[in-house]
C-alpha positions in Angstrom: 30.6 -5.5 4.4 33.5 -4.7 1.6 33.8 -5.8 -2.2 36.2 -5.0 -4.7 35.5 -4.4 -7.9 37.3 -2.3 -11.5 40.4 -1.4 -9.2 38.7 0.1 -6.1 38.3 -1.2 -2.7 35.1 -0.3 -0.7 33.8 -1.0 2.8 30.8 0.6 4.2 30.6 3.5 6.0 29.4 3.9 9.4 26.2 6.6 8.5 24.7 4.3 5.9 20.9 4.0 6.8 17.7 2.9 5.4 14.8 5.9 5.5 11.3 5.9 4.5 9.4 9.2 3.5 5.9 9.2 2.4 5.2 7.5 -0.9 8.8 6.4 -1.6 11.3 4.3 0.3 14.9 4.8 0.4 17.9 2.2 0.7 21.1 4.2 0.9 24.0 2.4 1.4 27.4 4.7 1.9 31.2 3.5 0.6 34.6 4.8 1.2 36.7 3.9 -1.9 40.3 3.3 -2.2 42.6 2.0 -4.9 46.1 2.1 -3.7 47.0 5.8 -5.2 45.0 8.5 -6.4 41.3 8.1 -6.7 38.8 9.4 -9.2 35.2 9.8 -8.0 33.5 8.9 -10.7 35.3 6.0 -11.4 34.5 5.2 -8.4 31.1 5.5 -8.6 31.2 3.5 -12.3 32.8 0.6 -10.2 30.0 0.4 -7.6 27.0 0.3 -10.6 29.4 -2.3 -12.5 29.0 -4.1 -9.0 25.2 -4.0 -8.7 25.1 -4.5 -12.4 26.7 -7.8 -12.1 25.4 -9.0 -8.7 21.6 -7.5 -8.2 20.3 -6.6 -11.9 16.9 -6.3 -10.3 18.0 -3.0 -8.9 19.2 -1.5 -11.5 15.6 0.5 -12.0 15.5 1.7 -8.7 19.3 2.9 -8.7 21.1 5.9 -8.3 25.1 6.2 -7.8 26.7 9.5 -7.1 30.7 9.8 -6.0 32.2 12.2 -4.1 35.9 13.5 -3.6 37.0 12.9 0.5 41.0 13.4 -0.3 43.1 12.3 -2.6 42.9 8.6 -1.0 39.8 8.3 -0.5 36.3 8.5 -2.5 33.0 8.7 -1.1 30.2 6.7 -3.2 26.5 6.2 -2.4 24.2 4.2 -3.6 20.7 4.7 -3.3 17.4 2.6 -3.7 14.4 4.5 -4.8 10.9 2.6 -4.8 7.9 4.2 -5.0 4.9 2.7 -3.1 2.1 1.3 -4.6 -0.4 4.2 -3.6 -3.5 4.6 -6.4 -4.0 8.0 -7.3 -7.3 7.3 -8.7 -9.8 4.0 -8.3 -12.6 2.5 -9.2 -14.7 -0.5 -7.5 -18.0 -0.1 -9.6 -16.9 -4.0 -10.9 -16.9 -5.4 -14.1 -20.0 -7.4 -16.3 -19.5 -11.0 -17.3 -21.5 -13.4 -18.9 -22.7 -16.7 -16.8 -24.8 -19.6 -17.9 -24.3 -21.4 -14.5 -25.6 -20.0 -10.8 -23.7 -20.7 -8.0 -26.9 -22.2 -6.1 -30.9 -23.0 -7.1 -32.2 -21.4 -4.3 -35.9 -22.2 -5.5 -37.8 -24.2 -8.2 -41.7 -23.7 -8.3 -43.7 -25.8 -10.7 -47.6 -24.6 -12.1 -50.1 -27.3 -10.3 -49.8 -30.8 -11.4 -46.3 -30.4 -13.2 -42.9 -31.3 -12.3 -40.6 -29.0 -12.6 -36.6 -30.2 -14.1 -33.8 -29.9 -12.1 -31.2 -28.1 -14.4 -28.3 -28.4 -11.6 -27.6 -24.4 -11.9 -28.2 -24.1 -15.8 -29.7 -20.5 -16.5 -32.1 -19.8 -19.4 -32.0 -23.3 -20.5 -34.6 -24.1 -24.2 -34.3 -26.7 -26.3 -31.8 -25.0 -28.0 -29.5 -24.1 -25.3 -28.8 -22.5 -22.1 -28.8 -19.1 -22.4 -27.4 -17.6 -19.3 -27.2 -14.5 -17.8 -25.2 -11.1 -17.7 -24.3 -10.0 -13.9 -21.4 -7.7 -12.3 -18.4 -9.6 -10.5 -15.9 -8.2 -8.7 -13.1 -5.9 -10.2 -11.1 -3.0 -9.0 -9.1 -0.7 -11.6 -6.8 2.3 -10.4 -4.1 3.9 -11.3 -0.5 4.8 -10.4 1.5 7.6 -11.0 5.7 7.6 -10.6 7.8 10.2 -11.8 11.4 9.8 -13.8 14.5 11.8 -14.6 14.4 9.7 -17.2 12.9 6.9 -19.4 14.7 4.8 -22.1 12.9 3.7 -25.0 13.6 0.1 -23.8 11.4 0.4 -20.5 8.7 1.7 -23.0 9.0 -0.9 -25.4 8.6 -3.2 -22.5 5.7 -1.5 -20.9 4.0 -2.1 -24.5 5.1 -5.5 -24.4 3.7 -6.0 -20.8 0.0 -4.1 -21.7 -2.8 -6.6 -21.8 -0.6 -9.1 -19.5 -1.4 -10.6 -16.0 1.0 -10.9 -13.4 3.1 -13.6 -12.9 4.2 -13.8 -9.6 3.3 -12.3 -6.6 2.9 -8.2 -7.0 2.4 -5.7 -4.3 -1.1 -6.9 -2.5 -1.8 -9.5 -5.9 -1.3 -13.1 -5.6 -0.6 -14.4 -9.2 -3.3 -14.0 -12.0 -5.2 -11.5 -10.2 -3.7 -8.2 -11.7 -4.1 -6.7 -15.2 -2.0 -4.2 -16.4 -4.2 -2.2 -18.9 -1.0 0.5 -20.1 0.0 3.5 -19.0 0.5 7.1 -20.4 3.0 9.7 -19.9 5.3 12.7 -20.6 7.4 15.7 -19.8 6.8 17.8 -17.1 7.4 21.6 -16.9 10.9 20.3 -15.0 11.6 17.9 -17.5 10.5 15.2 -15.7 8.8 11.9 -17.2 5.4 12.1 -15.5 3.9 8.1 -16.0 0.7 7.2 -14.9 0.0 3.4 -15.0 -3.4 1.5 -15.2 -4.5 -2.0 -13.7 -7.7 -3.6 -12.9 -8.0 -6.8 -10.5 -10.0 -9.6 -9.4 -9.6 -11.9 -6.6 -8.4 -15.6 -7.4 -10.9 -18.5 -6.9 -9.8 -21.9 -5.0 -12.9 -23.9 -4.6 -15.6 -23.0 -7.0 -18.3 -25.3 -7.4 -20.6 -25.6 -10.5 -23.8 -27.6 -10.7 -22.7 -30.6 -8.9 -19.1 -30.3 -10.1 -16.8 -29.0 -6.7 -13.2 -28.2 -6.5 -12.7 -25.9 -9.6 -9.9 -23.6 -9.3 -9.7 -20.2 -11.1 -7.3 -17.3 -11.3 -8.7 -13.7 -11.6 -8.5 -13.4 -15.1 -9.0 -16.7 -16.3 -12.3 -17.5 -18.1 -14.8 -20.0 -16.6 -16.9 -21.9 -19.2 -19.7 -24.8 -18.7 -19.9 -27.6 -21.2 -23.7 -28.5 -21.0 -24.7 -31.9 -22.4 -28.2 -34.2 -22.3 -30.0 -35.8 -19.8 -33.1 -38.0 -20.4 -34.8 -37.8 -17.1 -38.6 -39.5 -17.3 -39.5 -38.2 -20.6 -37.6 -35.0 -20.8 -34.4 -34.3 -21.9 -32.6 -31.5 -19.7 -29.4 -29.4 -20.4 -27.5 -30.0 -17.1 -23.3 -29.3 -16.4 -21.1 -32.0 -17.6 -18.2 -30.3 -17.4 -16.3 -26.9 -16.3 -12.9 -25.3 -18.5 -10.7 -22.7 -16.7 -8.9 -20.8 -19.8 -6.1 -18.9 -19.7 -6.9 -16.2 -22.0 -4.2 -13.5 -20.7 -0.4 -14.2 -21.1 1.9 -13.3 -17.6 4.6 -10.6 -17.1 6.8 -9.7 -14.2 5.1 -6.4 -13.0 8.1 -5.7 -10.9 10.0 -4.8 -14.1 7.7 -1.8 -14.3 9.6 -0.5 -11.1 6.4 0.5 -9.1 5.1 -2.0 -6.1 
């Protein structure tokens, strides 16, 4: 495989090779450059990030170029493609508290002697003046991940800002859509000079087939909010707060979390 590009030739050398070691995985992808006369590695090198640059901007995070004199024909450039894994360095699966009004099953109703008892279809707490629900734990898992930088531009932090309090939009190491939220991150220099960044999330699983009261099919993602509309029922000579109707909200906006550069 060969391109040309900002006066330079370059096919791929034999020895390029893909390596993985521990937390982060490697592309490196080796060129010989030529130009017709006398070649500069460095320009060299500019060429090929011009290259990626212009063909595969999603890389650019992950990229490192370095050029290297062979003779005074040839240059040596390689490329390499840095990712660190998605590894937590610190979790928590204690879950999360929400607030329901609606079960997901009556498993029982028990009525004093000689009354009939209402069916509420699932309502919890229900009075004449409401239905009051009910506080449990659902599932959620936080954690955190920690990368390391040579450097950070002011840019990726305005967009890490920009992304805190955001769900992801697409599909995002082990997250389908809507089930990760990206809480921030903190940071800073290292005794090496090195940007040390750790990142926060927290996730819950996406719902396809929820059903509430006698309403089935209702489709959730992890961070959307579920709420019941109750209305009236007259039933004999009561009148009974049952589900009329069930709203998924979106209540956090998206963000690519692959423009963080951690997967």
């Amino acid at each position: 495989m060969g391109f040309s590009t900002g006066g330079y030739n370059f096919e791929l050398a034999a020895l390029s090779k893909k390596a993985t070691r521990g937390k982060t995985t490697s592309d490196t992808f080796v060129y010989v450059g030529t130009n017709g006369g006398s070649v500069d590695p460095a320009a060299a090198a500019s060429a090929v990030l011009a290259y990626y640059r212009a063909t595969q901007r999603d890389l650019i995070p992950y990229l490192q170029v370095d050029g290297e004199y062979i003779n005074d024909k040839h240059a040596l450039v390689t490329a390499s493609i840095n990712k660190t894994k998605l590894d937590p360095v610190s979790f928590n699966t204690t879950g999360a508290s929400t607030h329901l009004n609606q079960s997901l099953f009556t498993r029982g109703i028990y009525a004093a002697p000689g009354k009939i008892p209402p069916n509420y279809r699932g309502a919890i707490g229900v009075s004449d003046s409401g239905v009051a629900g009910v506080d449990v734990t659902v599932p959620a898992f936080e954690f955190s991940v920690r990368k390391k930088f040579e450097f950070v531009s002011t840019e990726y932090l305005l967009a890490m800002v920009a992304m805190t309090g955001r769900v992801n939009s697409t599909g995002w190491s082990i997250f389908a859509p809507g089930e990760a939220l990206f809480l921030g991150g903190e940071g800073g220099e290292d005794e090496q000079n090195w940007v040390d960044v750790t990142y926060h999330f927290a996730a819950r699983p996406n719902e396809a087939n929820l059903r509430v009261g006698n309403i089935n099919g209702v489709a959730k993602r992890g961070w959307d909010y579920l709420w019941v509309k109750h209305g009236e029922e007259v039933v004999g000579d009561r009148v009974l707060q049952v589900p009329e109707a069930a709203y998924v909200e979106q209540v956090y906006p998206e963000a690519n979390f692959n423009a963080l550069g951690i997967e």
